[in-house]
C-alpha positions as CSV (number, residue, x, y, z in Angstrom):
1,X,-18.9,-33.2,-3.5
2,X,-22.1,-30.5,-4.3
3,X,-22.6,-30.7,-0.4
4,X,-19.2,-29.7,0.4
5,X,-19.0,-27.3,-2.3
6,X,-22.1,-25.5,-1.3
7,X,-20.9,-25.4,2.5
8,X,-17.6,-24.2,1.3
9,X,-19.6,-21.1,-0.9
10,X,-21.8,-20.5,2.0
11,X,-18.8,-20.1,4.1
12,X,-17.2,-17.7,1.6
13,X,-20.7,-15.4,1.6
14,X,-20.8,-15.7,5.1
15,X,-17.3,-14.1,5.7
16,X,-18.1,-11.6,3.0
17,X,-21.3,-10.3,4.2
18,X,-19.7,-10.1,8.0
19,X,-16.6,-7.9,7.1
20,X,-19.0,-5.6,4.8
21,X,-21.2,-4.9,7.9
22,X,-18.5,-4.9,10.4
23,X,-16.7,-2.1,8.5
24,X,-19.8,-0.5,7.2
25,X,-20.7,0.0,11.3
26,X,-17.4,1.1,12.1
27,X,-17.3,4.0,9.7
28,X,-20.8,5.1,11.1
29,X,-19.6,4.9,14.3
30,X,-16.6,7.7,12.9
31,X,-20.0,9.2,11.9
32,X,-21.8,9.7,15.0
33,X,-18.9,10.2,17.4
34,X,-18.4,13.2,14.8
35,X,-22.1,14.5,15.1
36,X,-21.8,14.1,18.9
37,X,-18.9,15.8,19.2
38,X,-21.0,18.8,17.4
39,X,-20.1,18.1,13.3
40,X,-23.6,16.6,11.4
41,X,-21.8,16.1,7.7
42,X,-21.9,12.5,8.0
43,X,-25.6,12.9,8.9
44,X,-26.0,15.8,6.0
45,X,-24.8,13.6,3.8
46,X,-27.0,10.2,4.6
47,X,-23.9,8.7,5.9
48,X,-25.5,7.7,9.6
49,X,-27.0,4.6,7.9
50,X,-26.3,0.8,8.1
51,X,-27.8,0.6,4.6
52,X,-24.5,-0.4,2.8
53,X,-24.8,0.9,-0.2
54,X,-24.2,4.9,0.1
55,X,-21.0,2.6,2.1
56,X,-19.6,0.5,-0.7
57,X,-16.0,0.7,-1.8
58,X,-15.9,-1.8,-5.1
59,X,-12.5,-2.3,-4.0
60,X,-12.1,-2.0,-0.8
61,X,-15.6,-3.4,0.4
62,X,-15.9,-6.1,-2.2
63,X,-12.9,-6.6,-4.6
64,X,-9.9,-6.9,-2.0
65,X,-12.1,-9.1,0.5
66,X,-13.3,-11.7,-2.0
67,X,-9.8,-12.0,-3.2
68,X,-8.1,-12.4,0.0
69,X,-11.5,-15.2,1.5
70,X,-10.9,-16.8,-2.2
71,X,-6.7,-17.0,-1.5
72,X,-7.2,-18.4,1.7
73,X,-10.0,-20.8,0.2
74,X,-7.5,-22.4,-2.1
75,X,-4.3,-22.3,-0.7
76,X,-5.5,-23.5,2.9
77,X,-3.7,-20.6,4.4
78,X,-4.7,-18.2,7.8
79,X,-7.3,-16.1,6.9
80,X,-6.2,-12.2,7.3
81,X,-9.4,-10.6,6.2
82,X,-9.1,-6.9,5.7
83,X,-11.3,-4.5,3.8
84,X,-12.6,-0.6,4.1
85,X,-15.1,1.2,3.4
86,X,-15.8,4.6,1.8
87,X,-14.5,6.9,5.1
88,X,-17.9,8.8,6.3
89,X,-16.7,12.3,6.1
90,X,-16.6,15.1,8.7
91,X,-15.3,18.5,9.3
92,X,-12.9,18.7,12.1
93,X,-13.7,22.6,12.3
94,X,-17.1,21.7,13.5
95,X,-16.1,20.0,16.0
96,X,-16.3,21.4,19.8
97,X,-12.7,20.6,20.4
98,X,-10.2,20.0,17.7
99,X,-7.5,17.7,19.0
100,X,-9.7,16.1,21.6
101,X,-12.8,16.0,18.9
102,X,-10.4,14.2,16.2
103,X,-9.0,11.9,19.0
104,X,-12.5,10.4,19.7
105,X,-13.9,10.3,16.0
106,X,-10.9,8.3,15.4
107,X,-11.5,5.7,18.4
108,X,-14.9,4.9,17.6
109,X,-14.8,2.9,15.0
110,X,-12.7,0.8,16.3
111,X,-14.6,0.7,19.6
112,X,-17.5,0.0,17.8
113,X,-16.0,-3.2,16.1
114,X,-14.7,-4.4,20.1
115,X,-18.2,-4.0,21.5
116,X,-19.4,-5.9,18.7
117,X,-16.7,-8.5,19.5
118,X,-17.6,-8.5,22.9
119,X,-21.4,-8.6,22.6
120,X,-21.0,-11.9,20.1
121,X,-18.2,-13.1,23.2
122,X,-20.6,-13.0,25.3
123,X,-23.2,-14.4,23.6
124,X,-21.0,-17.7,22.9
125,X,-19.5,-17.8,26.8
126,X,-23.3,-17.6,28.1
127,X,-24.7,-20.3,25.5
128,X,-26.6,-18.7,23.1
129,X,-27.3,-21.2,20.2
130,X,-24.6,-23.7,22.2
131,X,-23.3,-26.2,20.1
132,X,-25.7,-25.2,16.8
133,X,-24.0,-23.8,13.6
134,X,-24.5,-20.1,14.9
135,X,-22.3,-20.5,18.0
136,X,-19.8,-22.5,16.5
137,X,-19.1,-20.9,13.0
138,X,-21.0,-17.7,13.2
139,X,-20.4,-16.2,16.0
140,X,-16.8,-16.9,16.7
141,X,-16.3,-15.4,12.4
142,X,-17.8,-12.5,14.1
143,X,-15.9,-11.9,16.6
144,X,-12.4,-12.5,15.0
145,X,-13.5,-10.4,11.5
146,X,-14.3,-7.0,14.5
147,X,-11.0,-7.8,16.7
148,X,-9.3,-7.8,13.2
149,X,-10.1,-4.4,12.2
150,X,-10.3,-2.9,15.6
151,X,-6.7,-3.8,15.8
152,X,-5.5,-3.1,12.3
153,X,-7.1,0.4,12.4
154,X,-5.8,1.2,15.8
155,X,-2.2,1.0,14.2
156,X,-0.2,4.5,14.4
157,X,0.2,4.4,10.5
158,X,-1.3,7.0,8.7
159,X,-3.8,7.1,7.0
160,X,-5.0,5.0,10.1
161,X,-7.4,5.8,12.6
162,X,-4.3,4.9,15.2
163,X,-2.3,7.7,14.0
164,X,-5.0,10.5,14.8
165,X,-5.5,8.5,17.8
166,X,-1.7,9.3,19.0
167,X,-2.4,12.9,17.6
168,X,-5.0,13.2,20.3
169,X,-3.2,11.6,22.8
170,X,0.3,13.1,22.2
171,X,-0.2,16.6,20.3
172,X,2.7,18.0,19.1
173,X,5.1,15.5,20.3
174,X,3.5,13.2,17.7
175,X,3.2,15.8,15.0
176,X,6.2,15.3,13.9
177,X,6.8,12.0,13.2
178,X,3.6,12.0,11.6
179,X,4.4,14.1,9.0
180,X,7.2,11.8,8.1
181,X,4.6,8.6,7.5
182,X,2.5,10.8,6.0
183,X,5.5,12.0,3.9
184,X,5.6,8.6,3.1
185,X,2.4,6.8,3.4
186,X,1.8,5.0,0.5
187,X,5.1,3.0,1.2
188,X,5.2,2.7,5.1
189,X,1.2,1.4,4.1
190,X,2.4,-1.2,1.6
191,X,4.8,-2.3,3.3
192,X,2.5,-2.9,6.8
193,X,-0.2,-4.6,4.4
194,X,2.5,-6.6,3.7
195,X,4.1,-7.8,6.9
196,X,2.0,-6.0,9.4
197,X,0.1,-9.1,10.3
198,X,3.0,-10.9,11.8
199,X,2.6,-7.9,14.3
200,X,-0.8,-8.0,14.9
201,X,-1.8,-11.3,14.4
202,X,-0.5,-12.2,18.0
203,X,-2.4,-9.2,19.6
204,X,-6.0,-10.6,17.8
205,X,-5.3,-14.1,18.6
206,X,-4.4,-13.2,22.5
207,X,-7.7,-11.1,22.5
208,X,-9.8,-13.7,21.3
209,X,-8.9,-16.2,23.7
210,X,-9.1,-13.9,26.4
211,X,-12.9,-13.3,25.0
212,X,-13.7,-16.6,24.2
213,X,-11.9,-18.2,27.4
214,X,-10.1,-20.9,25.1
């Protein structure tokens, strides 16, 4: 019983500690696709850093996440683990181009949680740690907790990094409808939080196989 309890508390750390760092390392990725694109705030500001706490939401990083591991812990349920935190900041007006600057801040933090899903992918599909505790709880946790935010985040619902995304891509011919989410954001938000993930849980579960080749 102390065995399985201890496993089971490990587990719940485990999961914390990954989503922490994977969203910590996507808002620095916001950060430096921001200072490349010719904008250093994020860097002014000690933001370019993996150390988490100048990072730490205490709702978003640590609050929400424990909640929704501990839900999941005691109801048996999917885990749909989701979690922010604080949004490095930038000023688009630095930026070399405004639309085009925007549209790749946006991407990268997403992209930085796929390569990370990649990189552990292909650290499982080549063998590393093969049939130890690292390649068969770790790694995959990994990868799942990065495809779930790149995803989520890539979701044209503002304040969403997939609704400056379409901004980039679509300029004025988005403009429009997104002033109407962002008219009404807090209840177009709610209600994705709510039954967004019958949406995008597909898309995360189709990726992972296709990276894990199950």
């Amino acid at each position: 019983m102390s065995l399985v309890w201890y496993t089971g508390r490990m587990s719940l750390i485990f999961y914390f500690l990954v989503l922490v760092f994977s969203v910590i390392i996507h808002e620095v990725a916001h950060g430096y696709a921001a200072k490349i694109q010719g904008d250093d705030t994020a860097e002014v500001m000690g933001r370019l850093t993996i150390n988490p706490i100048p990072h730490i939401d205490p709702f978003g990083s640590v609050i929400l996440p424990l909640f929704l591991i501990i839900i999941s812990s005691l109801t048996g349920g999917s885990l749909f683990l989701f979690g922010w935190a604080k949004p490095v900041p930038y000023n688009p007006l630095k930026l070399k181009d405004l639309r085009w600057g925007q549209f790749w801040v946006a991407i990268a933090g997403a992209a930085a949680n796929f390569c990370l899903a990649i990189l552990f992918a292909l650290l499982v599909r080549f063998g590393i740690g093969a049939g130890g505790p690292v390649s068969l709880v770790m790694f995959p946790t990994i990868i799942l907790t990065n495809l779930m935010l790149g995803v989520f985040n890539l979701m044209p619902v503002p304040p969403l990094d997939g609704s400056k995304v379409l901004a980039g891509l679509l300029g004025e011919r988005w403009a429009g409808a997104e002033r109407f989410l962002m008219s009404n954001s807090l209840v177009v938000l709610l209600v994705f939080m709510m039954f967004g993930s019958y949406l995008i849980m597909p898309i995360i579960s189709f990726l992972y196989k296709i990276l894990l080749g199950v």
